[in-house]
N, C-alpha and C positions, 0 to 999 in steps of 0.2 A: 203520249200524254193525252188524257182526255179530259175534254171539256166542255162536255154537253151540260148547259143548264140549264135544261128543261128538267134532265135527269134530278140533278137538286133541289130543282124550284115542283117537283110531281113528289118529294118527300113530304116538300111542305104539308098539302092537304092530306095526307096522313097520319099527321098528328100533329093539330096545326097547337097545341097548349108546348112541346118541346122546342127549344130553339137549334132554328134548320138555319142556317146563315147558307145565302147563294156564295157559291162558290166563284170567287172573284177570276175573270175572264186572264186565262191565259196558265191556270192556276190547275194542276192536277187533284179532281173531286175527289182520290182517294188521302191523298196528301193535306191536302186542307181540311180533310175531313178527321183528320186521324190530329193536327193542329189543335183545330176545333176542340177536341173530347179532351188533348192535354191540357188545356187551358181549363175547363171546366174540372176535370176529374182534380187538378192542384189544387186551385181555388176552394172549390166546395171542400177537399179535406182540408182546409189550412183550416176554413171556417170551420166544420165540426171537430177538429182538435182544439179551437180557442173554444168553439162552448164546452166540451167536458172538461179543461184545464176550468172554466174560471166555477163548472159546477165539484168541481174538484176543492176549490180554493174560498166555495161561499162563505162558509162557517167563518172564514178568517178576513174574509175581503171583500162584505156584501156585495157595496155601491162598486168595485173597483171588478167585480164580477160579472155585473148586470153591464156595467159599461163593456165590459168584454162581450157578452151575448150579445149588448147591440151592435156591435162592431163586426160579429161574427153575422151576423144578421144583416148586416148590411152589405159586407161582403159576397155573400151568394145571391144579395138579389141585384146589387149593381152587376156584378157579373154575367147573371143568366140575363140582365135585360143587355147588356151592351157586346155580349154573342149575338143575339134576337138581331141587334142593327148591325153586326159586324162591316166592317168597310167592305166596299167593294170597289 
């Protein structure tokens, strides 16, 4: 099991605009890492399958579309910020 987090926290400063979450002490970095990427890779497609269903669905359901964008919207950015703080 490895758990070096330096290893993790020495990603960080190479791209520090992606979120690198340190990998929580005790926690296999390849494991968590690969966590990590399911959580984001779901999320983000849940949200761009809700934006082209409701740009799918304008014409018939402005406001009830645009509320979907927001939602979709919303979605990928609580998500990528609350990876950024992931618990440790």
């Amino acid at each position: 099991m490895t758990t070096d987090r330096n290893a993790v926290d020495a990603n960080r400063s190479e791209h520090p605009s992606e979120p690198r979450p340190t990998t929580p002490l005790g926690d296999d970095i390849a494991a968590a890492g690969d966590l990590v990427n399911f959580v984001l890779d779901r999320c983000l497609e849940l949200a761009d399958a809700l934006d082209r269903y409701a740009t799918l669905r304008f014409e018939e359901a402005p406001i009830s579309s645009r509320n979907t964008v927001e939602l979709a919207s919303t979605i990928a950015a609580e998500v990528t910020s609350w990876v950024r703080r992931w618990p440790v």
